[in-house]
Every structure is written in C-alpha cells, then in structure tokens.
C-alpha positions as CSV (number, residue, x, y, z in Angstrom):
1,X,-14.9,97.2,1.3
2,X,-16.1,93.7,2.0
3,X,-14.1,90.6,0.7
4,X,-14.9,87.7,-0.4
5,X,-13.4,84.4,1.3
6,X,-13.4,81.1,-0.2
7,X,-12.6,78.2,1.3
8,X,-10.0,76.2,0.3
9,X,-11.3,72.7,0.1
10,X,-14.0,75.0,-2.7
11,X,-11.0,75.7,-4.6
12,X,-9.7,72.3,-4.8
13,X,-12.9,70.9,-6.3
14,X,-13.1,73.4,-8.6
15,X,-10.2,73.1,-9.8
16,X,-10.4,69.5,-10.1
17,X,-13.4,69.6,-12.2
18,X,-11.3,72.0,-14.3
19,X,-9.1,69.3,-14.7
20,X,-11.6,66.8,-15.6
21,X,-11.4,64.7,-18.8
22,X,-13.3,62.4,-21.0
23,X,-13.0,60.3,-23.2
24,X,-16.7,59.9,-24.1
25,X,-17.4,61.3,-28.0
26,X,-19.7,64.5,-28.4
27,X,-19.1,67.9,-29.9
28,X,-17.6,69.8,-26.5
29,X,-18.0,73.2,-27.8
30,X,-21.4,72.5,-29.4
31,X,-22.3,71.3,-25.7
32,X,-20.5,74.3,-24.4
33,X,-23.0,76.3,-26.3
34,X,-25.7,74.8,-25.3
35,X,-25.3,75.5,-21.6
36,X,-24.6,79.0,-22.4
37,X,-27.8,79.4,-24.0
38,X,-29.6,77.5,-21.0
39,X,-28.2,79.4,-18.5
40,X,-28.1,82.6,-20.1
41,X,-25.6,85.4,-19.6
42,X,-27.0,88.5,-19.6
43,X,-24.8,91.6,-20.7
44,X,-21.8,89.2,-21.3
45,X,-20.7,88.5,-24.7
46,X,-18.9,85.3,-24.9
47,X,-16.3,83.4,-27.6
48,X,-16.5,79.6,-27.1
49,X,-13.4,78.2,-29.1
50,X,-12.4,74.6,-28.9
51,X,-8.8,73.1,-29.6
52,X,-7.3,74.4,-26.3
53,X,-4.8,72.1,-24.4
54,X,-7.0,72.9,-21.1
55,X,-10.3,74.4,-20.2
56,X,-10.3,78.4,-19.7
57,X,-12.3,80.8,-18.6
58,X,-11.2,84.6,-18.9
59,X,-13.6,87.5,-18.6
60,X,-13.9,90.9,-18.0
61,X,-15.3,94.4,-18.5
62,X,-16.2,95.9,-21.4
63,X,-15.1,99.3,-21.6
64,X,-17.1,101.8,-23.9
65,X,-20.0,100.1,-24.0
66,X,-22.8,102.0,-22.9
67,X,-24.2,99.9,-20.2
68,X,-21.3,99.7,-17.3
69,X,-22.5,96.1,-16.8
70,X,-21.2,95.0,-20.1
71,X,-18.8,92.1,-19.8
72,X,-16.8,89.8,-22.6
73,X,-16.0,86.2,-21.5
74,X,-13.7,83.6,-23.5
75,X,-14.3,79.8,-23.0
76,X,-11.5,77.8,-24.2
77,X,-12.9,74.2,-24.4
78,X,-10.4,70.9,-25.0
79,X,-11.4,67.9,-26.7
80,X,-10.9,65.6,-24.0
81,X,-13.2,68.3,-21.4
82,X,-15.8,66.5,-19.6
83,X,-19.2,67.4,-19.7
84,X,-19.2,68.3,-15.8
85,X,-16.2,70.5,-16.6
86,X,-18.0,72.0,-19.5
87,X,-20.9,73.3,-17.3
88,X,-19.1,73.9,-14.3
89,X,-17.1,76.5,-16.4
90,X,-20.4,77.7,-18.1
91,X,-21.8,77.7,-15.1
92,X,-18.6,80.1,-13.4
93,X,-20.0,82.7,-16.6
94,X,-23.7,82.8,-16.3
95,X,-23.1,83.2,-12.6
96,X,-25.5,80.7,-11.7
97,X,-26.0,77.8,-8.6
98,X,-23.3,74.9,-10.0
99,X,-25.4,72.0,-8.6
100,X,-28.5,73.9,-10.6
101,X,-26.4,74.0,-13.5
102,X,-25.2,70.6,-13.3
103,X,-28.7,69.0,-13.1
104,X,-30.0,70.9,-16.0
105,X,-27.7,70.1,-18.7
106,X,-26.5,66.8,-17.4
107,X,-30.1,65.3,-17.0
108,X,-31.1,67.2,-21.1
109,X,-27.6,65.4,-22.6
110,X,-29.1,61.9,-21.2
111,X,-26.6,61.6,-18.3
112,X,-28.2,61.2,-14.7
C-alpha cells in the first residue's frame, strides 16, 4: 500500500496557521460557513461550532450510510481564529488547493 509523506517544514506551517489569531472583529463561524459553502464538501456533513479554546478539525467516516464515501467533519472555531486559519481549516475539509482557497475567500471578505 502506498504512503503518504509529508514533509516536515509542511507541518510546521500548518500548524502555525492553526495557531494563528486575530484580533480583528467579524463573526468567525459565520465566515467559517461561508468557506464551507464556497468550497463545497461533497458527501461530508459538517458541525461548525464556535467558543472553542483552539481551532479543530476532526472528521471521519460515516458508517451506515449508504454511500461508502459518506464522511462527518467537526470544525471547532475560536474567537480570536484568524481568517487565514479559518480557511486553511475549511480548506483541510473540502479537500481543496490551500493557496486556491486562500485567494477566494480572502480577496470576497475585502482582504488582499
């Protein structure tokens, strides 16, 4: 079975734009939302919940559901998340380019 490798210097930046905070006011799970929707996330059913103490992504698949591709995600958004946190995570579940998603909803929030 092939594996995947990542390289670690990928890791690192991904898990410092986990770490990422803001303190620039707009509604984080609204904007959350908004990528989802953008980016789309076919067959995944996802709970965006705000109030968490750091950003989160969990996922996996959903048993008995008749399509075996059928997944469940949870985003867990804080309020200090930045927004390139936000989409990076969104992003991570829509299984989408980064530096696509990145343009898209940064450049349609006003940001360039």
């Amino acid at each position: 079975m092939p594996t995947l490798r990542l390289r670690e210097d990928a890791l690192v930046e991904h898990e410092r734009a986990v770490e990422e905070t803001s303190d620039e006011r707009f509604d984080r799970v609204e904007f959350a939302r908004r990528a989802l929707d953008v980016m789309g996330t076919p067959q995944t059913t996802v709970a965006v919940c705000g109030g968490a103490t750091r950003l989160r992504v969990a996922s996996g698949r959903w048993w008995g559901r008749s399509s075996p591709d059928a997944r469940w995600a949870m985003l867990s958004v804080p309020p200090t998340a930045s927004r390139r946190a936000i989409v990076l995570a969104a992003a991570e579940l829509a299984r989408v380019p980064r530096a696509y998603a990145l343009e898209v909803l940064l450049r349609e929030a006003g940001h360039p």
